[in-house]
C-alpha positions as CSV (number, residue, x, y, z in Angstrom):
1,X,84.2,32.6,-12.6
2,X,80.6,33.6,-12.3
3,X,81.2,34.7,-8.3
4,X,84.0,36.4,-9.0
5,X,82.9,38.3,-11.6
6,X,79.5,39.2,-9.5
7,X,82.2,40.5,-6.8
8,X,83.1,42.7,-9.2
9,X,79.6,44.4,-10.5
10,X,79.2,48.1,-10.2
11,X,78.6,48.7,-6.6
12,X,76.2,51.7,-8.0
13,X,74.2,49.2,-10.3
14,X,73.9,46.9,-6.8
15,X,73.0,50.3,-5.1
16,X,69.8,51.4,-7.4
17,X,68.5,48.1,-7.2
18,X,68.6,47.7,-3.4
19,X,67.3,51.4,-3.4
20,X,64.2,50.6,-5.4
21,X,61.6,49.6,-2.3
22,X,58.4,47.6,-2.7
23,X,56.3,46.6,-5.7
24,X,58.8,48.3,-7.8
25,X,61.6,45.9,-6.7
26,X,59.8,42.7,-7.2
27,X,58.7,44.3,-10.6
28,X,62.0,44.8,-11.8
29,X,63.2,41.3,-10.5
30,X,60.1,39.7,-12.5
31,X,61.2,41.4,-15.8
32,X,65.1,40.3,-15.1
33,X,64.3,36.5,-14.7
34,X,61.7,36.7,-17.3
35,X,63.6,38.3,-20.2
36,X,66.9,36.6,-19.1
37,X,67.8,33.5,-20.8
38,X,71.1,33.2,-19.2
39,X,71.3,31.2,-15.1
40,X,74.1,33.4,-14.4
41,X,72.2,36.6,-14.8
42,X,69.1,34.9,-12.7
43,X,72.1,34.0,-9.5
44,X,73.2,37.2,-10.1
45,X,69.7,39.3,-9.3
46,X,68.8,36.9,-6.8
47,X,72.1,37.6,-4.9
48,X,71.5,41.2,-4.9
49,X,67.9,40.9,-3.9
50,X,68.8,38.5,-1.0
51,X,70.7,41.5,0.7
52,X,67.8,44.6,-0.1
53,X,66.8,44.8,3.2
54,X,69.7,45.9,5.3
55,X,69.8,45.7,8.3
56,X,69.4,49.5,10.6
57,X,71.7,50.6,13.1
58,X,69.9,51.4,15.9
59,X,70.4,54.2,18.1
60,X,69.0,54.4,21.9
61,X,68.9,57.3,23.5
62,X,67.7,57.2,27.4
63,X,66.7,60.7,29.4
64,X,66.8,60.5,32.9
65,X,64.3,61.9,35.2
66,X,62.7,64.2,32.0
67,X,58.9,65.1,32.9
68,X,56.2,65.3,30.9
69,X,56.0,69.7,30.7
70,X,59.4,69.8,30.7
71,X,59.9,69.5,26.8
72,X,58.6,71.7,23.4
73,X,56.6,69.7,22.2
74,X,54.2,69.0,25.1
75,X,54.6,73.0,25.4
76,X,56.7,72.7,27.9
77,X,58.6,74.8,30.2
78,X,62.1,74.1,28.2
79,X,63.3,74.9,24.4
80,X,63.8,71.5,22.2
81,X,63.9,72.4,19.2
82,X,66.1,69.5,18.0
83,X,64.1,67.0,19.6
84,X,60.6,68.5,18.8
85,X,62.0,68.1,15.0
86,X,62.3,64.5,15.4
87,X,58.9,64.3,16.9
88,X,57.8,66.3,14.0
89,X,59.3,64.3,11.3
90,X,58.6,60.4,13.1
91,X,56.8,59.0,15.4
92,X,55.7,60.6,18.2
93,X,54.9,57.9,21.3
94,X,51.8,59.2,23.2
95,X,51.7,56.5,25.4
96,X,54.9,55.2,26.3
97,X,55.3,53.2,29.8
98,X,58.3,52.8,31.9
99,X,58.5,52.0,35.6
100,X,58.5,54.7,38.0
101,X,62.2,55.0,38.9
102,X,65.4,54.3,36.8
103,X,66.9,50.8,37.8
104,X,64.0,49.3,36.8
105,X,63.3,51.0,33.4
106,X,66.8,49.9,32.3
107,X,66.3,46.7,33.3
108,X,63.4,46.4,31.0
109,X,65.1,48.0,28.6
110,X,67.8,45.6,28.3
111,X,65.8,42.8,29.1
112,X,62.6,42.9,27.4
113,X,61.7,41.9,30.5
114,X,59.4,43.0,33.7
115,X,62.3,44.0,35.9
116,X,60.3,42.0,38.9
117,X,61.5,39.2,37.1
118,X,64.6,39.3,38.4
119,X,64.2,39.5,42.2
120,X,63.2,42.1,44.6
121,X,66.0,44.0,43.9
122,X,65.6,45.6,40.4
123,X,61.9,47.3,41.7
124,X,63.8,50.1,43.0
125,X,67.3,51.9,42.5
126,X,70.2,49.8,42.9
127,X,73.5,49.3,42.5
128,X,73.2,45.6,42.9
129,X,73.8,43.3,39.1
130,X,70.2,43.5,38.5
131,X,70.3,40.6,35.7
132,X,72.1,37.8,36.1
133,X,75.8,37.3,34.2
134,X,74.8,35.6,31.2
135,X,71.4,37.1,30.8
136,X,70.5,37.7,26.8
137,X,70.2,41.3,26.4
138,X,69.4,43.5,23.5
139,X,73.4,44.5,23.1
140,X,74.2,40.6,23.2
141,X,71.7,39.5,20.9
142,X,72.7,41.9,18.2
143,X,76.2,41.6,18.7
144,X,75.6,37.8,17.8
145,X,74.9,39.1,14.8
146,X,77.1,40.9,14.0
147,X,76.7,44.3,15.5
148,X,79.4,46.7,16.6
149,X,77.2,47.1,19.9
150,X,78.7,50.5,22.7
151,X,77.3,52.4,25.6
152,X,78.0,55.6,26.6
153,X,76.5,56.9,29.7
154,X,74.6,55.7,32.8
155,X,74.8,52.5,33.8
156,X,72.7,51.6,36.9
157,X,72.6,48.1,37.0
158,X,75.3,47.0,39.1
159,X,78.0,49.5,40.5
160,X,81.0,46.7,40.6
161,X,82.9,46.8,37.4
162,X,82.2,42.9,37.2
163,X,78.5,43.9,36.8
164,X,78.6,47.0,34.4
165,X,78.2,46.8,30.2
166,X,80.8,45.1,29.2
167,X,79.8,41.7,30.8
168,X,76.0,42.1,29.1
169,X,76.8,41.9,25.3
170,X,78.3,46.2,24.8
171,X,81.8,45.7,23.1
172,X,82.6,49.4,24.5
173,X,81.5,51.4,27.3
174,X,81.9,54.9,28.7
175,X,80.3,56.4,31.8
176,X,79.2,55.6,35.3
177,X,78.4,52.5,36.3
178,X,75.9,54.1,39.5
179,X,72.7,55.8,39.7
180,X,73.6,59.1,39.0
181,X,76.6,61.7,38.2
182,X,77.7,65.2,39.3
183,X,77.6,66.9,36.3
184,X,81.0,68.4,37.1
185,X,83.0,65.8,39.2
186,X,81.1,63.1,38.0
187,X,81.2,61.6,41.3
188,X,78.1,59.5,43.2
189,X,77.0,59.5,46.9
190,X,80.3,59.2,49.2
191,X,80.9,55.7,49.7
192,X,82.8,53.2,48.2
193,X,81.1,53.5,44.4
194,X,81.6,57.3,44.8
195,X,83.5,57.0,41.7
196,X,82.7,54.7,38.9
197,X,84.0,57.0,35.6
198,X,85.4,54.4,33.5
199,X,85.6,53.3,29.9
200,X,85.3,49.9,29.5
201,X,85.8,48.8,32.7
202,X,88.6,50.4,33.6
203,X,87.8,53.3,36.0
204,X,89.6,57.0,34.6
205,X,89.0,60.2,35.8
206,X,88.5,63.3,33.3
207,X,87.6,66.9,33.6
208,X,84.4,68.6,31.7
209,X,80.8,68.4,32.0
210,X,79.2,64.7,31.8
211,X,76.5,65.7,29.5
212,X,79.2,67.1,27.0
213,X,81.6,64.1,27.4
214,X,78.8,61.5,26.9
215,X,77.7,63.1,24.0
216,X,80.9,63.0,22.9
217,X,81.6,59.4,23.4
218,X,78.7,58.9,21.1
219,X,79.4,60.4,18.2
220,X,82.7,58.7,18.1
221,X,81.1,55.7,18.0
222,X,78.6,56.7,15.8
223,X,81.4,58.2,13.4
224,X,83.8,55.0,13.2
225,X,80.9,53.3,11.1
226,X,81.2,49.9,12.2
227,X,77.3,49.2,10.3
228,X,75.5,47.5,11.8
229,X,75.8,49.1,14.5
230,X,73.5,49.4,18.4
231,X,74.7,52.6,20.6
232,X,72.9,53.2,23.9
233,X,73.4,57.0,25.3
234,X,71.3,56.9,29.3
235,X,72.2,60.6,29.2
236,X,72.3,61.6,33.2
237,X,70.4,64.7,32.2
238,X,67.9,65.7,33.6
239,X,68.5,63.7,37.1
240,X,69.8,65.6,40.1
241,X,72.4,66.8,40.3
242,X,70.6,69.6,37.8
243,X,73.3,71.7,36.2
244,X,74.1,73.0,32.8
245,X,77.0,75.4,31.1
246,X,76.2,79.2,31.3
247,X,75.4,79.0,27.6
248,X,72.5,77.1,28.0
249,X,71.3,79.2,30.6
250,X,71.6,82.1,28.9
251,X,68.8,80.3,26.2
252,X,66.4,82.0,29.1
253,X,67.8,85.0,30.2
254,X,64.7,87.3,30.7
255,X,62.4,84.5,31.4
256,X,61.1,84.7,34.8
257,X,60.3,80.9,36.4
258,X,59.3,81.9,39.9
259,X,59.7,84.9,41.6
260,X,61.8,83.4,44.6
261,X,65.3,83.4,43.6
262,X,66.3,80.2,45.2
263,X,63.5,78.6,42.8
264,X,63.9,80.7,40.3
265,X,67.8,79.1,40.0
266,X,66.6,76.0,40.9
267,X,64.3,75.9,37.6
268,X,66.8,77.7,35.4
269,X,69.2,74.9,36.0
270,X,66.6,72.2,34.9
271,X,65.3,74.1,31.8
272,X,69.3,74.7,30.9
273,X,69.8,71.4,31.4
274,X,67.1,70.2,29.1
275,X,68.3,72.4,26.5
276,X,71.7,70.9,27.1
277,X,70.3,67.6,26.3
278,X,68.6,68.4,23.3
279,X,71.2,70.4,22.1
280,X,73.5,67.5,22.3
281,X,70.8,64.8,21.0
282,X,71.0,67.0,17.9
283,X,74.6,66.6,17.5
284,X,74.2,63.1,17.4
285,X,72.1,63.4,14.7
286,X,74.1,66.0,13.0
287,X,76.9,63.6,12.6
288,X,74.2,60.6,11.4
289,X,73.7,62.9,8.5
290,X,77.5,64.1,8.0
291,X,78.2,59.9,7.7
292,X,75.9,59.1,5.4
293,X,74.4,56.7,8.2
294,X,70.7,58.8,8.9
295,X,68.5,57.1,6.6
296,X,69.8,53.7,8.2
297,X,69.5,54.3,11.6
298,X,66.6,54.2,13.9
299,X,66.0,56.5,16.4
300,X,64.4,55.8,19.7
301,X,64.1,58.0,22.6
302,X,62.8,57.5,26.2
303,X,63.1,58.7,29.9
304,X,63.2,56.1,32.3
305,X,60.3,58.0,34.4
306,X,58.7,60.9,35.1
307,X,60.0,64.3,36.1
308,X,60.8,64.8,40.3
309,X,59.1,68.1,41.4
310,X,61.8,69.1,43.6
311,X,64.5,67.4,45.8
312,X,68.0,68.0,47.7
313,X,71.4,66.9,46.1
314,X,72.9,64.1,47.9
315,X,75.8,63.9,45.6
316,X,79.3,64.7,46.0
317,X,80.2,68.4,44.2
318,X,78.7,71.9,44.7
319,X,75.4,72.3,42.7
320,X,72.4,73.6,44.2
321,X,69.7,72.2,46.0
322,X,66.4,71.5,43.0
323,X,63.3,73.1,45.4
324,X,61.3,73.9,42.0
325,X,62.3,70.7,39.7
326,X,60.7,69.5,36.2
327,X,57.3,69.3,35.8
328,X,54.8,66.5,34.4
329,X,51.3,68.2,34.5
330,X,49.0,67.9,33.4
331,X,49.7,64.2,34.2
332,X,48.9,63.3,37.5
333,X,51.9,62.2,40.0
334,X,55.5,62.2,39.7
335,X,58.7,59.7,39.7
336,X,58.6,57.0,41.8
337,X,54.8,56.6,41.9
338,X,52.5,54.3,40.0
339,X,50.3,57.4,38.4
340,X,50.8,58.5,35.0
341,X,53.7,61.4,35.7
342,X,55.4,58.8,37.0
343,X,55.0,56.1,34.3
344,X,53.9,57.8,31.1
345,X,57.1,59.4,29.5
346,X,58.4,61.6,26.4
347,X,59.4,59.3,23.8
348,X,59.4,59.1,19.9
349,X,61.3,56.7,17.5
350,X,62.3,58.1,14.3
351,X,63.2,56.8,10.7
352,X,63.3,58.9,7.6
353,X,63.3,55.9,5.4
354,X,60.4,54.0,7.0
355,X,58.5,55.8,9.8
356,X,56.3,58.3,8.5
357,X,55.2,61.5,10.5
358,X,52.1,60.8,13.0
359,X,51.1,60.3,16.9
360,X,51.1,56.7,18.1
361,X,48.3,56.5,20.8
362,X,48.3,52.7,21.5
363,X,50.1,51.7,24.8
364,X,54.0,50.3,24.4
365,X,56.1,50.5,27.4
366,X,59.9,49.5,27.6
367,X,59.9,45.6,27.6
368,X,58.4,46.2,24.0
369,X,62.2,47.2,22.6
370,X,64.2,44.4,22.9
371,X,61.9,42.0,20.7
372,X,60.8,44.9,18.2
373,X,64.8,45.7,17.7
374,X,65.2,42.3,17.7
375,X,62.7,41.6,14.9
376,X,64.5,44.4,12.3
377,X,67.7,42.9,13.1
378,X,66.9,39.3,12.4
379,X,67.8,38.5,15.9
380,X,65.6,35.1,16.4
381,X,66.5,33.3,20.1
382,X,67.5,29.9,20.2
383,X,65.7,29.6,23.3
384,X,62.8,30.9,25.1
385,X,63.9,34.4,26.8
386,X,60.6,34.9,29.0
387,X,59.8,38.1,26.8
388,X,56.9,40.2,28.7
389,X,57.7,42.7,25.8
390,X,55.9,42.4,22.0
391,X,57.4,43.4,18.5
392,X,55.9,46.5,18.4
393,X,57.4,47.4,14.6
394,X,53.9,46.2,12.8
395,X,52.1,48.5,14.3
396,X,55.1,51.9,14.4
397,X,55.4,51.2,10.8
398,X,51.7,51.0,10.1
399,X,51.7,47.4,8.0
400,X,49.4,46.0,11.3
401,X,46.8,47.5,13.6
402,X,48.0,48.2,17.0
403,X,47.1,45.8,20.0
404,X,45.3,48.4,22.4
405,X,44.2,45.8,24.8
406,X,47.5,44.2,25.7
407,X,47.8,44.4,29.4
408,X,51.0,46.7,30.5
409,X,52.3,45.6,34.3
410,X,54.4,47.6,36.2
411,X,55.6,47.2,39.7
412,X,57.8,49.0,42.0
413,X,58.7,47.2,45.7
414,X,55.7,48.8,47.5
415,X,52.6,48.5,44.6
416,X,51.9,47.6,40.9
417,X,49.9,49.1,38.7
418,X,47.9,47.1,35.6
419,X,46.7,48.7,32.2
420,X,44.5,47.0,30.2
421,X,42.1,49.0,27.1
422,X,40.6,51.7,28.7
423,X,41.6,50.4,32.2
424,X,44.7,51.2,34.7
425,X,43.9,49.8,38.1
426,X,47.1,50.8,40.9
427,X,47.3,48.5,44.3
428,X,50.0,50.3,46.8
429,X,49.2,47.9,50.0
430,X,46.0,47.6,50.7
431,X,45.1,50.2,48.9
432,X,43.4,49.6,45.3
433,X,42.4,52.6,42.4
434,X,40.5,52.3,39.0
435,X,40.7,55.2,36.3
436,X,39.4,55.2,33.3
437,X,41.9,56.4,31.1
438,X,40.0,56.8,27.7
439,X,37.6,59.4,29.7
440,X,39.7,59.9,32.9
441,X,43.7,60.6,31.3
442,X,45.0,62.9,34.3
443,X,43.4,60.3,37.0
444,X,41.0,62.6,38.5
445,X,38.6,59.9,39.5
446,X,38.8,57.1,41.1
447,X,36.5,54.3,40.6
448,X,36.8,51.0,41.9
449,X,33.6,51.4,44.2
450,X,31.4,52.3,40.8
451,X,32.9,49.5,38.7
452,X,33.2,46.7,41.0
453,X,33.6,43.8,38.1
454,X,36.1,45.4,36.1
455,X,37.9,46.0,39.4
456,X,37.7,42.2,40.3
457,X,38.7,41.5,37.4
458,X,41.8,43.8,36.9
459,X,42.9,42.4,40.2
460,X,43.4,38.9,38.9
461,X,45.0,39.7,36.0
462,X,47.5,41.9,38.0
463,X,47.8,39.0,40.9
464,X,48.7,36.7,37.4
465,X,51.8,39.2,36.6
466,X,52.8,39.3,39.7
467,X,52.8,35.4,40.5
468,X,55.5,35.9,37.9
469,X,57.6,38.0,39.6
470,X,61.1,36.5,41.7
471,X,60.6,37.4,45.5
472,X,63.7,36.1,46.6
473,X,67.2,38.0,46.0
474,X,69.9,36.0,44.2
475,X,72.2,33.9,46.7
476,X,74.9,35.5,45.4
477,X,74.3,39.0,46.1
478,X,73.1,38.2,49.9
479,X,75.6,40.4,52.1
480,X,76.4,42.8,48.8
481,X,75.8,46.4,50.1
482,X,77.1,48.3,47.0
């Protein structure tokens, strides 16, 4: 009689006692068990204190190809005014790593692993599986407990339906499963993954732009309320193809970029584009709040690399060549290189009811996400998953100092890179830099010569990581050109 009748407490009395946080809660529980002479009332309090801490959603959203100076709040060349208010109101992620190109970032990402890892293949773009089936990813291990887990957007990381979300823990998935998207006919490269527009596997074609209909995805997902709940959203903005709806463009009518009018378009499109994606990161937020669901749900956001200066458009639709691209200065270098533009992203989390408002300049890159996630979700492995990635939630939420001498590796198929403290030393062949990043940020200087021990001794500790690394491909995907 005792349970049922517990079942059947005020829901609000159950709700100002899980609201109470801290000190206050434990006060109030003291005075209950106390003052109460009766066990029933004791079980009772104890019940509801058991389930305080709820667990957050957990929403993941993944810019591709966005460069430093392309954004507000690095006063950049676009308007983000939605996204420079959730920099403004959380935490805002000075130093945030990826690797320098987007196969491997997601790998991380999913991982919590150092995509190397893996094999050869996950260093560089690919439409090869770059996990193998049965890997624990961050979508699987929350789903084991209990998540409603869903992607919508870019895969890239495996093009054959047998290798997209659904076989790596995502109940639902929306998107392409390749390395990019026209915004308009949401076709790749010709070939045979040319199109790859599916929703859970199944492949579907649809008319609108990508940016708009993965947004959309999203917020239906985020609007059913299955709590708890993990959505992922790679947006393809800002990678090539760049396009956006006139509307967006006309956010910079007036504004002259370059005075060639071939460059001039070229860097409208991006700037469009990244006002697109802002614009739509907002409405994910907008319907957070219009569900009751913001307070509980954690925001992260990332790009998988740098910006790309300019390039051609290799994919199948009519939008322009990119001759004048994003931009990452004053950050030295670009996607798909080891220096800083390539490797040092955009990226905040935010929390309203437990990250409060400040600049986070300790080093985390993208392995760090899975076991931090993991951590707030109660997510504890049954086995050892290899983690290269720490639970970085002490130090966002301020309960622990950050560790600013952990050593961040990251590797791409022709040189690795190694930070450690104030230390980044890069190796492309035979090749071998050494910045010092506390005095040298942009990589001005190089080193190595003057600084011969810490140079030695960066290069063992990079040779260690990489005597890590798989350097054999997967029998199975021998003679798999996707």
């Amino acid at each position: 009689m005792f349970f049922v009748a517990c079942s059947r407490v005020s829901s609000v009395t159950c709700g100002i006692f899980r609201g109470l946080k801290g000190e206050l809660q434990k006060t109030v529980l003291t005075m209950f068990l106390r003052f109460s002479r009766s066990a029933a009332l004791f079980l009772f309090v104890a019940a509801v204190g058991s389930n305080a801490e709820e667990r957050p959603n957990v929403l993941m959203i993944v810019a591709d190809d966005l460069g430093w100076s392309d954004v507000g709040w690095h006063r950049g060349l676009a308007k983000t005014p939605r996204m420079d208010a959730l920099v403004g109101e959380g935490v805002e992620l000075d130093r945030h790593y990826v690797q320098p190109v987007c196969t491997p970032t997601r790998t991380a990402l999913m991982s919590g692993r150092y995509p190397g890892r893996f094999g050869p293949h996950p260093l560089a773009p690919s439409n090869l599986r770059a996990m193998p089936l049965g890997t624990c990813t961050v979508a699987s291990a929350l789903q084991s407990k209990g998540y409603f887990t869903a992607m919508a957007g870019k895969w890239h990381l495996g093009g054959l339906s047998e290798w997209g979300p659904n076989q790596y823990g995502f109940m639902k998935s929306y998107g392409s499963l390749t390395g990019a998207a026209d915004p308009w006919t949401h076709k790749y490269r010709q070939g045979p993954l040319e199109d790859t527009w599916h929703r859970d596997a199944q492949r579907i074609d649809e008319e609108g732009n990508a940016t708009e209909l993965v947004a959309a995805e999203a917020m239906r997902f985020i609007g059913e309320k299955r709590e708890p709940w993990f959505v992922y959203v790679p947006f393809h903005a800002v990678h090539t193809p760049v396009d956006a709806p006139a509307e967006y463009k006309k956010l910079y009518e007036g504004v002259v970029f370059d005075k060639d009018p071939e460059r001039q378009d070229s860097r409208l499109r991006l700037a469009a584009m990244v006002s697109q994606l802002d614009a739509k990161i907002g409405q994910l937020v907008d319907t957070l709040e219009q569900t009751g669901q913001r307070q509980n749900t954690l925001i992260i956001f990332t790009s998988d690399n740098g910006g790309i200066e300019s390039l051609k458009n290799a994919y199948v639709g009519n939008v322009a060549h990119s001759p004048l691209n994003s931009e990452n200065d004053p950050l030295r270098g670009q996607k798909a290189t080891l220096y800083e533009g390539g490797t040092r992203v955009c990226a905040f989390v935010n929390w309203p009811a437990k990250l409060k408002p400040r600049k986070h300049t300790a080093p985390i890159h993208a392995v760090d996400w899975f076991p931090t996630i993991a951590s707030l979700a109660g997510f504890e492995p049954k086995e050892d998953l290899h983690w290269d990635g720490l639970n970085q939630w002490p130090a966002l939420s301020g309960t622990a100092p950050a560790d600013t001498e952990r050593a961040i590796y990251i590797a791409m198929k022709n040189g690795q890179s190694l930070h450690q403290g104030e230390w980044k030393l890069i190796r492309t062949g035979k090749s071998t830099e050494l910045f010092h990043l506390s005095e040298d940020p942009y990589e001005k200087q190089e080193c190595a010569k003057e600084q011969p021990t810490v140079a030695s001794r960066m290069l063992r500790a990079l040779d260690a990581h990489l005597s890590l690394d798989n350097p054999t491909l997967p029998e199975d995907l021998k003679g798999h050109h996707p």
